[in-house]
N, C-alpha and C positions, 0 to 999 in steps of 0.2 A: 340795505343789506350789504354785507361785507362780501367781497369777492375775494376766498382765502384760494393760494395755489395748494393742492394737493400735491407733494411728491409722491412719483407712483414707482422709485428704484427701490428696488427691492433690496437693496446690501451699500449700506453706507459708500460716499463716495471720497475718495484724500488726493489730494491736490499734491504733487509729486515737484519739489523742486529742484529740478533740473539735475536731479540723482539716477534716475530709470530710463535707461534707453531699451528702446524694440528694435529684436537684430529680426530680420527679416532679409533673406539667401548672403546678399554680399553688403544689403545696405544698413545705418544706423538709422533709428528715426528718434524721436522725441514724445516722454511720454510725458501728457498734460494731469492726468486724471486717471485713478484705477481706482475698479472695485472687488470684489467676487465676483462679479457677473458680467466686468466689462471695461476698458480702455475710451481714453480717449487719446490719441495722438495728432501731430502735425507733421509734414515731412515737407518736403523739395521735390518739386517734378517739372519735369519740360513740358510744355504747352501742347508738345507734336507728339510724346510719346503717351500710349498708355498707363495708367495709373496704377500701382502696384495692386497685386492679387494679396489676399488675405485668407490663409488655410489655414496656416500652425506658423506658430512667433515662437520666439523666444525671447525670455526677458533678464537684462542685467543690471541691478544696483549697483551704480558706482559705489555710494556713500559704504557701504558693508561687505562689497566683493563677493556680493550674492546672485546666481546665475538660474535660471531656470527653462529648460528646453522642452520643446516641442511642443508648445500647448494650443490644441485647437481652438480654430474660432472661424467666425463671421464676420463681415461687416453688415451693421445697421444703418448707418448711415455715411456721408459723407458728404465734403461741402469744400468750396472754394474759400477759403480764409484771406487769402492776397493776393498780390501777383506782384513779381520783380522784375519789371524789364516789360521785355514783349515777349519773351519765352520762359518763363521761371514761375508757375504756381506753387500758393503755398496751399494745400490741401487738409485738411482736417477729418478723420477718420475717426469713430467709433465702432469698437469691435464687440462682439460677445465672446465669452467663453466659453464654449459648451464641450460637455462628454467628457470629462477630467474623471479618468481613473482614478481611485481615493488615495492612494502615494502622492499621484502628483496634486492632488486637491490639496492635502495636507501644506505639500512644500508649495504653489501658489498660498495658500491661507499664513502661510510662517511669512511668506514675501511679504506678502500686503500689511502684518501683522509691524515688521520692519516700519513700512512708510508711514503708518499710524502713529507708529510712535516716534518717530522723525518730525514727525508735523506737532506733536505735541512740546518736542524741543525747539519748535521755531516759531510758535505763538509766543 
């Protein structure tokens, strides 16, 4: 018997290169992966200090000079990805998106609509 993986995401996933930053208060991060329903990112954190809080991000496409604020969410998970030094983790973050007023649903849905077809010009 064949063991097939099931995908259980609900909203296609595009792989973001290195065009989408998450501003988050005063910091950039780096977005690996977005969907409708969710982020993946990596950031830079000290080893001593706490790991950033995730409420409401805001997102910007460099490649289009397209901006989108405020958008709530969650973290689902999170994970150690590397470390530099003795004090420098690289952190990996998955977020949800939830409660998007249908304006801002819309302009999320135009955003991600962008990286789709970005990824379609770089296959």
């Amino acid at each position: 018997m064949v063991n097939e993986h099931k995908d259980r995401r609900r909203h296609p996933r595009h792989k973001v290169f290195g065009n989408v930053l998450l501003i988050l208060r005063d910091s950039l991060l780096e977005v690996f992966d977005i969907s409708a329903s969710g982020i993946f990112l990596k950031c830079l954190v000290s080893a001593i200090n706490p790991p950033p809080i995730f409420t409401e991000i805001s997102l910007l496409n460099l490649a289009h000079g397209t901006f989108i604020d405020r958008l709530p969410c969650r973290v689902v998970d999170s994970s150690v990805e590397g470390v530099i030094g003795i004090s420098t983790l690289i952190l990996g973050f998955r977020l949800e998106i939830q409660n998007l007023p249908s304006q801002q649903e819309k302009l999320f849905d135009q955003f991600i609509h962008e990286i789709s077809l970005d990824n379609m010009v770089c296959r």
